[in-house]
C-alpha positions as CSV (number, residue, x, y, z in Angstrom):
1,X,0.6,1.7,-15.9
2,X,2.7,-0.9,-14.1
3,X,1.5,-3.7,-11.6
4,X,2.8,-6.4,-8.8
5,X,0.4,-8.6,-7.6
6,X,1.3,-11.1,-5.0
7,X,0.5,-13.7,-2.3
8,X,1.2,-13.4,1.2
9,X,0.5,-15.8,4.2
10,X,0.1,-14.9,7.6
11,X,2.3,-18.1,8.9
12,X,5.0,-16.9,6.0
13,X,5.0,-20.8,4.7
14,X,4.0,-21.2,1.7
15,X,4.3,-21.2,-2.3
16,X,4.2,-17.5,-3.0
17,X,3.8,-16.1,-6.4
18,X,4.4,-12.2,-8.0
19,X,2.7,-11.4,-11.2
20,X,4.3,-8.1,-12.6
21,X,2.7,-6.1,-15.5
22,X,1.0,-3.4,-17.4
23,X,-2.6,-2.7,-17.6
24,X,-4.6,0.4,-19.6
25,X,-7.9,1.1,-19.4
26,X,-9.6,1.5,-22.6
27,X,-13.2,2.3,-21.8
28,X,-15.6,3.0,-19.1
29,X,-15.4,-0.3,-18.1
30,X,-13.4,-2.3,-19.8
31,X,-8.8,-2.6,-19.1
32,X,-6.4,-4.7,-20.7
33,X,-3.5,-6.7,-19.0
34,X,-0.5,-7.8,-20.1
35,X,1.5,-10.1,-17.8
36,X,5.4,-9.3,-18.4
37,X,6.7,-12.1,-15.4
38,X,5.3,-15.1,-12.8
39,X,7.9,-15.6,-9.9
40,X,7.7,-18.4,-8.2
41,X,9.6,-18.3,-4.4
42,X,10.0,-20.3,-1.3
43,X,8.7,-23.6,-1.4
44,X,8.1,-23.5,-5.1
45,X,10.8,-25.3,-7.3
46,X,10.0,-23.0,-10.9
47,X,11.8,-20.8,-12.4
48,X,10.8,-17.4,-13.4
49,X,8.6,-17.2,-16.3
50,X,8.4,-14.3,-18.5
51,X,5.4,-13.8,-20.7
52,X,4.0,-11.4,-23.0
53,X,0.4,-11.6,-23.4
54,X,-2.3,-9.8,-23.2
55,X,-5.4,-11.3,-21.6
């Protein structure tokens, strides 16, 4: 399964970041992630980072 995590702020200025990737649960209680991207936007002055990793 696929997910996009983000920030959001309610004055809209600020650093934001998006985390996009997959996660799989593999027990009761336990789920893996891999993070596929980080974008940076706004204020922030990174570039895109792509990553595959599984934490």
């Amino acid at each position: 399964m696929n997910f996009n995590s983000r920030y959001t702020a309610f004055c809209g200025n600020d650093n934001f970041t998006t985390v996009a990737g997959k996660y799989e649960f593999f027990d009761k209680d336990k789920v893996s992630i891999s993070v596929d991207s980080v974008t940076y936007s706004e204020e922030w002055k990174k570039p895109t980072e792509i990553r595959k990793k599984k934490i």
